[in-house]
FIBALO-208402 format. One line per field, with one value per residue (C-alpha): residue number from 1; residue in one letter; x, y, z. Coordinates in Angstrom, 3 decimals. Layout:
% residues N
kefi NUM,...
sefi A,...
c1 X,...
c2 Y,...
c3 Z,...
//
This chain:
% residues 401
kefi 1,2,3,4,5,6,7,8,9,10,11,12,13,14,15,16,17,18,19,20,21,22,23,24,25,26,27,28,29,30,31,32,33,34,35,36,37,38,39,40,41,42,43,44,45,46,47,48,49,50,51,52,53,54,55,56,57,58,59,60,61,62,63,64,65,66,67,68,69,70,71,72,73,74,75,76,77,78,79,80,81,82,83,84,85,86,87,88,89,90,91,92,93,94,95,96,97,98,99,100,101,102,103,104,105,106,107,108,109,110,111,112,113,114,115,116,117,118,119,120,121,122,123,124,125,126,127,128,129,130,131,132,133,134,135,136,137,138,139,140,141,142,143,144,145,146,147,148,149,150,151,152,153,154,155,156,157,158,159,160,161,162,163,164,165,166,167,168,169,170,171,172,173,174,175,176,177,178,179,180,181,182,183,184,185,186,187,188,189,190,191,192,193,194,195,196,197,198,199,200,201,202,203,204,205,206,207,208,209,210,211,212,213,214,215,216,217,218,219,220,221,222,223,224,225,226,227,228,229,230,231,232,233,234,235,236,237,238,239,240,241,242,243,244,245,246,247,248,249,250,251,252,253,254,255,256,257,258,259,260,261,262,263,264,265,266,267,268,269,270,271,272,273,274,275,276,277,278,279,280,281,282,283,284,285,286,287,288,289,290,291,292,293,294,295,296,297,298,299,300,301,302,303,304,305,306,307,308,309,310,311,312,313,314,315,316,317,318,319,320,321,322,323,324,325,326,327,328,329,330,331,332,333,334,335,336,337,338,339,340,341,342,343,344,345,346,347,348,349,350,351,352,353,354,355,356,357,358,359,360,361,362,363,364,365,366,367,368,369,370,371,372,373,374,375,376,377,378,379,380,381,382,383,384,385,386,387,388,389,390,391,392,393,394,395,396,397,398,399,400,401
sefi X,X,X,X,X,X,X,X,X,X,X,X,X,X,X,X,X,X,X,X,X,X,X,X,X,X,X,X,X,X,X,X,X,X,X,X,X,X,X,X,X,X,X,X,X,X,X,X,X,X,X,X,X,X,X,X,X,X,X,X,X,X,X,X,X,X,X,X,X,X,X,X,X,X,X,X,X,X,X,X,X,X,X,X,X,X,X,X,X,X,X,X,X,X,X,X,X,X,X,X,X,X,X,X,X,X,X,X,X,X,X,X,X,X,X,X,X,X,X,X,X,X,X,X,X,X,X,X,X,X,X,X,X,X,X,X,X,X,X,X,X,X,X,X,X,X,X,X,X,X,X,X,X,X,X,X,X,X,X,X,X,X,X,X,X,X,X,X,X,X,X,X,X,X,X,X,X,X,X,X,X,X,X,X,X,X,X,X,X,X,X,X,X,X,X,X,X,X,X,X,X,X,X,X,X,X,X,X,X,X,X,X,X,X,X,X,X,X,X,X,X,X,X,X,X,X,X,X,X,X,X,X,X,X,X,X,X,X,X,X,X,X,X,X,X,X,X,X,X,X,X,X,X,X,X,X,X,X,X,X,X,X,X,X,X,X,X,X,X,X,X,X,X,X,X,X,X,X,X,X,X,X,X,X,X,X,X,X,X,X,X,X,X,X,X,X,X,X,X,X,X,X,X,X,X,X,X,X,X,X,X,X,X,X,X,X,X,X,X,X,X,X,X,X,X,X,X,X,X,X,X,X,X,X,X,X,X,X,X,X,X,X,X,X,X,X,X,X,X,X,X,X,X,X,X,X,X,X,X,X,X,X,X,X,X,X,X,X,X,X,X,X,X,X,X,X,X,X,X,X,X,X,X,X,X,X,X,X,X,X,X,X,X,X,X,X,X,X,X,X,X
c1 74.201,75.339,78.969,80.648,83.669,85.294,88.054,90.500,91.900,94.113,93.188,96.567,99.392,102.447,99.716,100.899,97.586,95.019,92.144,88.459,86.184,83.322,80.242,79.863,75.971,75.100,76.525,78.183,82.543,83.619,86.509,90.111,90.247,89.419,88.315,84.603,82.107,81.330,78.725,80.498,78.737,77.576,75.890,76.038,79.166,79.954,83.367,85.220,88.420,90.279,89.938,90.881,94.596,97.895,100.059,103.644,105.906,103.124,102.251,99.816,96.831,98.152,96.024,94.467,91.174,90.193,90.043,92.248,95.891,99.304,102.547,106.300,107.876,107.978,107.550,110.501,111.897,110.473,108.003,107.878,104.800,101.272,101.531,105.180,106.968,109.094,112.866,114.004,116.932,115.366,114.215,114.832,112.521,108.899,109.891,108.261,109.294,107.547,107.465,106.975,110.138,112.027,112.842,111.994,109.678,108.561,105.385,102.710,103.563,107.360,109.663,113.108,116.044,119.348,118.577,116.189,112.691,111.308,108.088,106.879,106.461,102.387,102.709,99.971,96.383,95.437,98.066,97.159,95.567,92.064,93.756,96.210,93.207,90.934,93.791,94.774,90.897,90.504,94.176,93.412,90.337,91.339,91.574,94.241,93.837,89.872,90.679,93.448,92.799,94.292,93.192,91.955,88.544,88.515,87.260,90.219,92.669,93.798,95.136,97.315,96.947,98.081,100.876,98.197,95.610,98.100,99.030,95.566,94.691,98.289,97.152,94.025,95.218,98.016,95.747,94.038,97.115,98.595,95.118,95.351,99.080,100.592,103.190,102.437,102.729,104.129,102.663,104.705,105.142,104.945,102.004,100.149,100.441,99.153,96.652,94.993,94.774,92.956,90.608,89.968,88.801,86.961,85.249,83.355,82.795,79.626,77.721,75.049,78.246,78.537,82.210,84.069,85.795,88.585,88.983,88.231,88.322,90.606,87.086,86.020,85.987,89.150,90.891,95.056,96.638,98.595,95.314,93.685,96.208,95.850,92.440,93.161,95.168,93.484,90.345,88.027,85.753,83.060,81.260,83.754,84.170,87.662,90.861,90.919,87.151,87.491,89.713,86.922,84.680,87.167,87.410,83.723,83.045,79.400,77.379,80.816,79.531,81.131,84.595,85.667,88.097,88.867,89.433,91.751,93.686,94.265,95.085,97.148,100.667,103.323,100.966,104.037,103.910,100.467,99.620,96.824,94.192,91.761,89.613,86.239,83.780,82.272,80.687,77.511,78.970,81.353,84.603,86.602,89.418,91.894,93.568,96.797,96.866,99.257,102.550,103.762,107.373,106.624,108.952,106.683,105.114,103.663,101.123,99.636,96.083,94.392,90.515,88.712,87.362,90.637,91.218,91.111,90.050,88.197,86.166,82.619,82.166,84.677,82.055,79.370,80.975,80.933,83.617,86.268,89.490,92.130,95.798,98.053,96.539,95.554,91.871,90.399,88.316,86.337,86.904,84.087,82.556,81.939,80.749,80.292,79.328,81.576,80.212,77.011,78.458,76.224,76.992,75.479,74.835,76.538,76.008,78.878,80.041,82.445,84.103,85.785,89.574,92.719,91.826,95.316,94.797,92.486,89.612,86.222,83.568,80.345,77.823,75.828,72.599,69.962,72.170,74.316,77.918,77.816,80.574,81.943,80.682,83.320,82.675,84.782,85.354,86.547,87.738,87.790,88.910,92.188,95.495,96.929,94.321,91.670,92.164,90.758,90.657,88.416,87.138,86.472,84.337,84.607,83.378,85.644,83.956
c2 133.393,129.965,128.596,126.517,124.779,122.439,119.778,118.798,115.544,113.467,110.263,109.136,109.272,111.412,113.941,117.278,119.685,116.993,116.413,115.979,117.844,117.679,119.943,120.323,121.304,117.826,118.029,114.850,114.113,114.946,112.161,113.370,116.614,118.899,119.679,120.178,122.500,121.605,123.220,124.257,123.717,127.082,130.130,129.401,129.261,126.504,124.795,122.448,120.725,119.229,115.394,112.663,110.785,111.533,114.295,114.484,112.812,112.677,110.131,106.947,108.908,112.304,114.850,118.379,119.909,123.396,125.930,128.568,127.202,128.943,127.188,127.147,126.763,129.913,133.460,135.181,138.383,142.109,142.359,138.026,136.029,138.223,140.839,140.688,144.130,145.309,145.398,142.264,140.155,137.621,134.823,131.260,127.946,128.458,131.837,135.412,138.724,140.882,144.418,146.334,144.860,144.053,140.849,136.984,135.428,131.425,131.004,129.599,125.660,126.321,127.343,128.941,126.346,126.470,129.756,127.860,127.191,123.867,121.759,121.745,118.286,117.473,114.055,111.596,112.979,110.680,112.139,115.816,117.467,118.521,122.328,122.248,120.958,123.582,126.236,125.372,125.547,128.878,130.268,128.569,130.309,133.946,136.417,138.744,140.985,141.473,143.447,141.277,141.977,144.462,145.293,148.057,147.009,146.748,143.514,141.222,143.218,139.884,142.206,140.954,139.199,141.029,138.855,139.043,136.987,134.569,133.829,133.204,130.955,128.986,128.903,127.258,124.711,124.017,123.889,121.227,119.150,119.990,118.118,115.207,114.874,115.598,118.343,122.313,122.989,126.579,128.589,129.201,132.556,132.004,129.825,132.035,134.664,132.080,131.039,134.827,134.646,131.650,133.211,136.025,134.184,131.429,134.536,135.021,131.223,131.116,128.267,127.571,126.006,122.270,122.635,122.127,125.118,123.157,123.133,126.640,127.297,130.603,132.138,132.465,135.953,137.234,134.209,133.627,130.629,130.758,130.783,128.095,126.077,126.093,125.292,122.300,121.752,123.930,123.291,125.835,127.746,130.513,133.012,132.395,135.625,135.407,132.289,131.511,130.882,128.622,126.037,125.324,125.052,122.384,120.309,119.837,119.086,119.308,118.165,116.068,112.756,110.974,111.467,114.138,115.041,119.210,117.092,114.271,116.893,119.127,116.008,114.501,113.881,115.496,118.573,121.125,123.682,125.498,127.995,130.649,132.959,135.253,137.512,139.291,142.069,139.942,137.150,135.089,134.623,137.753,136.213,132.773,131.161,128.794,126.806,124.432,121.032,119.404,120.028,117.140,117.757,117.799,115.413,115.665,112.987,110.211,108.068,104.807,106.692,110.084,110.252,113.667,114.079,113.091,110.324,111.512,115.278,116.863,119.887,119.177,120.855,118.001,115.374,117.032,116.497,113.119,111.233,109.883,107.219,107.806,106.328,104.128,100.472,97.990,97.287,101.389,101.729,98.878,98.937,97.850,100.592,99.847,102.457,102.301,104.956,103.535,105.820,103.131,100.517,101.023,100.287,102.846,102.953,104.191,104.575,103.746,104.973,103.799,106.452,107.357,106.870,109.105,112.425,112.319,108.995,105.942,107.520,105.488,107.669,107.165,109.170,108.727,107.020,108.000,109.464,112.771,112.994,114.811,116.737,114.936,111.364,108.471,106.949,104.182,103.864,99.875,99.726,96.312,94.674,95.862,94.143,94.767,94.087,96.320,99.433,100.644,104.332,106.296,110.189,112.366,115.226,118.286,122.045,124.239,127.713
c3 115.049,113.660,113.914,111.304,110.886,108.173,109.050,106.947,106.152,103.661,102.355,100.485,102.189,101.594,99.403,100.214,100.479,99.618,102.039,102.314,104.395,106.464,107.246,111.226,109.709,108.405,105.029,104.520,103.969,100.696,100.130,98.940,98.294,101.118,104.384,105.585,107.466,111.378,113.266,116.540,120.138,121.742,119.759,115.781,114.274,111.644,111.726,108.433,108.670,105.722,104.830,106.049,105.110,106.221,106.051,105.026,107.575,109.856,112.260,111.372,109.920,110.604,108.451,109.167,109.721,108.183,110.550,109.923,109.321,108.852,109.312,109.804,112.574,114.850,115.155,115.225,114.785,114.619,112.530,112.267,112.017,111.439,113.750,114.994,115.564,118.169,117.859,118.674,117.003,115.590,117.820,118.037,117.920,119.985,120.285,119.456,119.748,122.796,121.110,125.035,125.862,122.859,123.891,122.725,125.280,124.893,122.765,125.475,126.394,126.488,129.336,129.145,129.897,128.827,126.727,124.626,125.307,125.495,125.542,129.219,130.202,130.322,132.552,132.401,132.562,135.031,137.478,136.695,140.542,140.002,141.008,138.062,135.757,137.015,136.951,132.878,131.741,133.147,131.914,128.514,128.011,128.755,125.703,126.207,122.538,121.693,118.274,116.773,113.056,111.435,107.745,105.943,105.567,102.081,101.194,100.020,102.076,104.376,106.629,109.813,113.248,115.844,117.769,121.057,119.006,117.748,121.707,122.771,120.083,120.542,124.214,123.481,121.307,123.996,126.556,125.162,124.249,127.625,129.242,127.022,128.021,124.517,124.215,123.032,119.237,117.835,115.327,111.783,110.451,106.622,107.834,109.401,106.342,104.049,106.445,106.948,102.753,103.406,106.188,104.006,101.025,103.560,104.995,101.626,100.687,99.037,101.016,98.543,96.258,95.559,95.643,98.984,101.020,101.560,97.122,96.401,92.760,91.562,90.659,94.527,96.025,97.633,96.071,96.036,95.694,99.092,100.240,98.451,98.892,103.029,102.315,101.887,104.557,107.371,109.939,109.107,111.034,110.526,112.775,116.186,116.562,117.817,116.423,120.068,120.564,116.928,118.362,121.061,118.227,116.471,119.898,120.169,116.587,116.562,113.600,112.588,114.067,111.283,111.828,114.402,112.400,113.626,116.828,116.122,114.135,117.205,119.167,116.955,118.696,116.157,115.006,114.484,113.484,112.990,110.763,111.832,110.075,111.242,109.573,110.055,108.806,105.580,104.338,105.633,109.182,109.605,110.371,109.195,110.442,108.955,111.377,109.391,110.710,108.411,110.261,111.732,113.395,116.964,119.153,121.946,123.719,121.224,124.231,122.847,123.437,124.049,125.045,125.523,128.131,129.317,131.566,135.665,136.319,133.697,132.931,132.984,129.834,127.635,129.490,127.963,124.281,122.574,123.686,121.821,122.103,119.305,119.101,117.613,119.393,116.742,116.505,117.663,114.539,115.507,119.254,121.805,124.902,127.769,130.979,134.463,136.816,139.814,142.637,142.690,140.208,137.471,134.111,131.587,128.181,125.367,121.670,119.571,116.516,113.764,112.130,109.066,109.530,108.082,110.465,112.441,114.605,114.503,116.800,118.047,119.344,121.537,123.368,126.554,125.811,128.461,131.182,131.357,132.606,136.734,138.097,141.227,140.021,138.424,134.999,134.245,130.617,129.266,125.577,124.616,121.056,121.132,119.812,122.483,125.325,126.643,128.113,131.166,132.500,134.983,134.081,136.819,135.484,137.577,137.497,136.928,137.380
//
C-alpha cells in the first residue's frame, strides 16, 4: 500500500489559513495557498503538509504541514475534545478527562505540579543517557487504542476520535519534540473537531485533481468549510493506518526533498496547540489524517538549533532519514556540511540541499553520499556559514530494539 502526506506552509506572514503544499510523491510545492502530498518512509502511505510562510504569532517562519490538524488549546471536560466522555468537571490547560476514573490526568509531556500540569523539562539532547533515549522511542511508539474512530460508516459521517487515539498520536509528536529538546505541545478540542471534517473530506481527495488538498474547493466530496479551512493549515497524510503512525510519516518526509516541511512543522519550537483528525474506510488509500500545525503559543524551550537525528544518542532509524539543521542562526538556508566519522577520523560525504524556506524554521538538509549511518559509530556533524560562527555537534546513532 502507498503512504502519502501533504505539508502545509504559509508564505506571507500574519495570513491566517494560507499555505502551500507539497507532494511527499514527487509532485512539486504549490506556492501560497496550501499544503502538499509526502510519500511517507515504510509501506505506502502518502503524506502533504500545508505551505510554506508563517503562521499567526508564530515564531520566524512558523507555518504548518497538512496532516491531520485540529486545534485549541486542550481537552477538557466530559465529553471535551473528539472522544472525551467520562464525568469529569471540566479540566484545565494540557489536561483531559480519564472517563475510568472520572478524573483530569496530564495530556502526555506534562507532569502534575502545583495542581496544574506543566511542560516536563526536555534538557539538552546531547545530555540525554542512551537508556532514557532508548526508553522514550519505545514508549513513543506504543498504540494504546487500535479502533479509535468512531463513525457510522456512512460516507461523510466525520465521526469521532476516541480520546485513546488522540493520546498516542500527542505522544508521538511529543516524543519527538521531547528528543530534539523542545517542550510537549497539547491537542485543541475545537481543533480536533474541525480537523476530523478535514480528514474526512481528505480521505476522498480525488488525486488525479490539479487543485491542491490543502485548497479544496466546496465541490469536493464530504466537503465543509471547517474542514477546508484546516486544510490549509494541517499536515496531511493518507493510508497510515493509525494518527499516531502519521506523525512518523511527517518526521521522515519522504519524497519532500524540497523543503521538509511536515518536519520543520512538528519541530517547530512554539507549535501549540494541535488540532487532530483521523478517519478511515474510503477513498484511494482508506484513511487520512489532518494534523494542524499553525498554533504557535507554546512557551517552551525556543534553542538556537534543532537537527534530527538529534545531536548525542539517537535511534538508528532518525540516522537513516535525511538529516536536517533548522533554527533561528543567521545564514541556515545557505549553510555549509561538513561530516566526520570520528571512531577512525574519516570525513564522509554529504549531499547538500537548499531548501525552500517559510515551513516553521530556516532548515538545511543533506544526505549521506556513499556511506550509511552504523549504530555504535560517531559522526561529527560541522555547520559552517553561520552569523554567528559554526556549529559543531556529534550524533551517536544507536539501536534501540
Amino acid at each position: 500500500m502507498v503512504r502519502r502526506s501533504h505539508h502545509a506552509s504559509v508564505l506571507v506572514a500574519a495570513v491566517v489559513g494560507l499555505g502551500a503544499c507539497n507532494v511527499l510523491t514527487g509532485t512539486g510545492d504549490l506556492e501560497v495557498i496550501e499544503p502538499k502530498d509526502d510519500v511517507g518512509g515504510g509501506a505506502t502511505a502518502v503524506a502533504d503538509g500545508p505551505s510554506s510562510g508563517s503562521a499567526p504569532n508564530s515564531g520566524a517562519g512558523a507555518g504548518a504541514t497538512s496532516t491531520g490538524a485540529g486545534a485549541s488549546s486542550t481537552s477538557s471536560g466530559p465529553g471535551a475534545g473528539t472522544g472525551g466522555g467520562g464525568s469529569c468537571a471540566p479540566c484545565g490547560a494540557n489536561q483531559y478527562c480519564e472517563p475510568t476514573t472520572s478524573t483530569c490526568q496530564c495530556n502526555p509531556g506534562f507532569v502534575m505540579q502545583g495542581g496544574d500540569c506543566v511542560a516536563a523539562a526536555p534538557g539538552d539532547p546531547s545530555t540525554h543517557t542512551q537508556p532514557e533515549v532508548c526508553n522514550m522511542w519505545k514508549s513513543g511508539h506504543v498504540v494504546t487504542t487500535q479502533n479509535p474512530l468512531s463513525a457510522s460508516g456512512a460516507d461523510c459521517d466525520a465521526g469521532t476520535l476516541a480520546q485513546g487515539g488522540i493520546l498516542d498520536t500527542l505522544t508521538r509528536i511529543n516524543m519527538y519534540r521531547w528528543l530534539a529538546g523542545l517542550g510537549p505541545t497539547s491537542d485543541d478540542a475545537g481543533f480536533d473537531a474541525d480537523a476530523q471534517l478535514c480528514a474526512n473530506l481528505e480521505s476522498w481527495w480525488d488525486f488525479s485533481s490539479s487543485i491542491s488538498p490543502h485548497s479544496p474547493p466546496s465541490s469536493s466530496k464530504c466537503y465543509t468549510a471547517e474542514g477546508g479551512a484546516t486544510a490549509g493549515q494541517s499536515n496531511i497524510a493518507w493510508g497510515s493506518g493509525h494518527p499516531a503512525q502519521a506523525i512518523d510519516q511527517f518526521m521522515q518526509d519522504n519524497g519532500n526533498a524540497t523543503t521538509m516541511g511536515h518536519r520543520r512543522w512538528i519541530l517547530n519550537p512554539p507549535l501549540d496547540p494541535v488540532g487532530i483528525g483521523y478517519w478511515q474506510t474510503g477513498g484511494t488509500y482508506g484513511n487520512a489524517e489532518c494534523l494542524r500545525v499553525f498554533g504557535s503559543s507554546g512557551t517552551g524551550p525556543s534553542p538556537s538549533w534543532v537537527s534530527i537525528p538529534t545531536a548525542g544518542y539517537a535511534p538508528i532509524e532518525m540516522a537513516q532519514w535525511t538529516w536536517t539543521f533548522h533554527g533561528s542562526l543567521p545564514g541556515i538556508p545557505n549553510a555549509q556540511i561538513s561530516m566526520l566519522r570520528v571512531d577512525d577520523n574519516a570525513p564522509l560525504a554529504v549531499d547538500v540541499h537548499q531548501l525552500s524556506q517559510g515551513y516553521g524554521q530556516d532548515c538545511v538538509s543533506w544526505d549521506p553520499s556513499g556511506w550509511t549511518p552504523e549504530a555504535g559509530k560517531t559522526y561529527r556533524v560541522t555547520v559552517s556559514g553561520l552569523g554567528g560562527g559554526d556549529v559543531v555537534y556529534d550524533v551517536k546513532p544507536v539501536s534501540c530494539n
